[in-house]
C-alpha positions in Angstrom: -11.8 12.0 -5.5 -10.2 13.4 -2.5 -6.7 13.8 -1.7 -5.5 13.0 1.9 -2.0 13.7 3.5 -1.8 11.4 6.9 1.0 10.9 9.3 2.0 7.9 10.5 5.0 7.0 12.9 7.8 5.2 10.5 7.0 1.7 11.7 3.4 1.7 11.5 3.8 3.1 7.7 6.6 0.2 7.2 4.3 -1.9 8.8 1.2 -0.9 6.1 3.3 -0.9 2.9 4.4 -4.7 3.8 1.0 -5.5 4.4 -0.3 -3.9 1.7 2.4 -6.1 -0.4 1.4 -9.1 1.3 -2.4 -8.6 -0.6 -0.8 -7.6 -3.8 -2.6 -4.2 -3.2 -0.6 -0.9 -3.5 -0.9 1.1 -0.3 -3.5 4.1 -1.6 -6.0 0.6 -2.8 -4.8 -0.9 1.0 -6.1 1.8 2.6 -9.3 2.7 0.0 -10.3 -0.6 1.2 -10.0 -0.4 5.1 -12.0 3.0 4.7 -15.0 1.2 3.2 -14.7 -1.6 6.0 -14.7 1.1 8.8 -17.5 2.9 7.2 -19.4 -0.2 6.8 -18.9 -1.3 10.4 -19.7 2.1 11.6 -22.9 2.4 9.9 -23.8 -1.2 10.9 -23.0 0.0 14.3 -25.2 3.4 13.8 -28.2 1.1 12.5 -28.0 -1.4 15.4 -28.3 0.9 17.8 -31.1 2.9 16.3 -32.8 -0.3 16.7 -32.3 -1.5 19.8 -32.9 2.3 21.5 -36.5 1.7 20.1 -36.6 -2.0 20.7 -39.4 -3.9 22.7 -37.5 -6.2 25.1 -39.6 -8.9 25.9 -40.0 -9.2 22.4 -36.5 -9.6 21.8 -36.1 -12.2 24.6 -39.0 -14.3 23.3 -37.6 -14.3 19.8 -33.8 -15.5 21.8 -35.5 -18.4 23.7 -37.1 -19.5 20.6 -33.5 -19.6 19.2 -32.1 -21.0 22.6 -35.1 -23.6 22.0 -34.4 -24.5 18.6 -30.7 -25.3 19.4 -31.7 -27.5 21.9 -33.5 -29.6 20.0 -30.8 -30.2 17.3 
């Protein structure tokens, strides 16, 4: 486990420990948990556009007006 030391301006910080209250969550868990959420978005990001750079278009915009289709028959 790694130690950090971070800077934040007094509000911001005053700001995070209320929140962090507001979850019943101490402010090191607050923060353990925002780091997972960024990493997972990020890497969900990193992944998406992996696939689309090697993506077949048309094939993408068939599968979208089968979708578009669909819906419209609901």
């Amino acid at each position: 486990m790694s130690t950090l030391t971070i800077r934040l301006p007094e509000d911001a910080a005053d700001r995070l420990k209320s929140l962090a209250k507001a979850r019943g969550l101490s402010v090191n868990k607050l923060i353990e948990r925002m780091t997972y959420e960024a990493i997972a978005s990020f890497d969900t990001e990193t992944r998406f556009r992996t696939m689309a750079a090697g993506a077949d278009n048309s094939a993408a915009l068939t599968i979208l007006d089968r979708i578009d289709a669909a819906e419209a028959a609901r």
